[in-house]
C-alpha positions in Angstrom: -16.4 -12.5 -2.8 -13.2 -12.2 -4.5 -10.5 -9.3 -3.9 -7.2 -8.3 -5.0 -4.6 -8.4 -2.6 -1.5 -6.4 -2.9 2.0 -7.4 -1.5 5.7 -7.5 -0.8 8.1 -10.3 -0.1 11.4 -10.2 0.1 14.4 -13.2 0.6 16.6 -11.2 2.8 16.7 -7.9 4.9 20.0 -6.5 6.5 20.7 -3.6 8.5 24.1 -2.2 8.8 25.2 0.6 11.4 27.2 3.1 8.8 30.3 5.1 10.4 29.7 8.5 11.6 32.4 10.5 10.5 31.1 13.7 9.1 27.9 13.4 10.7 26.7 15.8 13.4 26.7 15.0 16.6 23.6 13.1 17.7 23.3 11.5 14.2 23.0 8.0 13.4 23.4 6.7 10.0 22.0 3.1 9.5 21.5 1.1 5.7 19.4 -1.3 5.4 20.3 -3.7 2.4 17.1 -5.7 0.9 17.5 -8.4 -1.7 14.8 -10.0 -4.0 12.1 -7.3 -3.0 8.7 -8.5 -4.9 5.5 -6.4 -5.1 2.8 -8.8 -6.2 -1.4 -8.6 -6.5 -3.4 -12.0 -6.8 -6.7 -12.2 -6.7 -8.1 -14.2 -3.1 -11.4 -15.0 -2.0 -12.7 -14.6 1.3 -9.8 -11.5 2.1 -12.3 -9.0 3.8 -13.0 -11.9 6.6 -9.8 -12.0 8.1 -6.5 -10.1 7.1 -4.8 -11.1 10.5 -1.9 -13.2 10.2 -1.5 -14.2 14.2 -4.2 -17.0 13.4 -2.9 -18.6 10.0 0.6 -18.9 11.1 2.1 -16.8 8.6 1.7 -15.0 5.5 2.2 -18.3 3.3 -0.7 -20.4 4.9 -2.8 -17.3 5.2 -2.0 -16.8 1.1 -2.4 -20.7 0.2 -5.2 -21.0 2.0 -7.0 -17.6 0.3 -5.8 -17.5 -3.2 -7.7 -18.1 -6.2 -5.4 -18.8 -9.0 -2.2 -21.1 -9.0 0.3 -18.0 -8.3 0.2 -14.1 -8.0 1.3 -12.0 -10.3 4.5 -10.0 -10.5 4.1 -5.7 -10.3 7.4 -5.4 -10.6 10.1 -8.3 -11.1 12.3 -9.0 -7.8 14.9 -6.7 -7.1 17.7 -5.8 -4.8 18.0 -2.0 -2.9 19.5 -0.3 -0.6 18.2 2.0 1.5 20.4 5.0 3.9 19.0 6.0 6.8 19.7 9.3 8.5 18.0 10.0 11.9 18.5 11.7 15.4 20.2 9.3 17.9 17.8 8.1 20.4 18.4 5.7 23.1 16.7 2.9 21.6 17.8 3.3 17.8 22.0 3.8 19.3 21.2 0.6 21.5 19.7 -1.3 18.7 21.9 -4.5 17.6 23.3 -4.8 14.6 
């Protein structure tokens, strides 16, 4: 049985801590920069059986191994955003390493 599988891939992901000036106390401000975002569908066979990645080895294999045709097709071309992130501080978001 074939399905269409939807998706995103991206090339690289940063997160920068932003500085808090004018924020209120307790803030954090974090952007995270994402380059060549991709949102694909292809067509795969077999994609109800087994959507778990922890026994392909990764997305790619899992992909190669369950595609149909020779390459999935673009939604929307790759593109670069940026996203700003405003939240209360907690212990583990402050902590977290940049």
């Amino acid at each position: 049985m074939e399905q269409v599988l939807f998706g995103l891939r991206f090339s690289s992901l940063t997160m920068l801590k932003q500085n808090s000036v004018g924020l209120r106390m307790g803030q954090v401000s974090k952007v995270v920069e994402v380059e060549g975002l991709e949102i694909y569908c292809s067509i795969c066979k077999d994609a109800a059986k087994d959507l778990s990645l922890s026994n392909t080895g990764g997305s790619e294999s899992w992909f190669n191994s369950h595609s149909v045709g020779d390459k999935s097709e673009h939604i929307v071309e790759p593109f670069n955003v940026s996203l700003s992130l405003l939240g209360t501080s907690h212990q583990n978001l402050s902590k977290m390493r940049m």
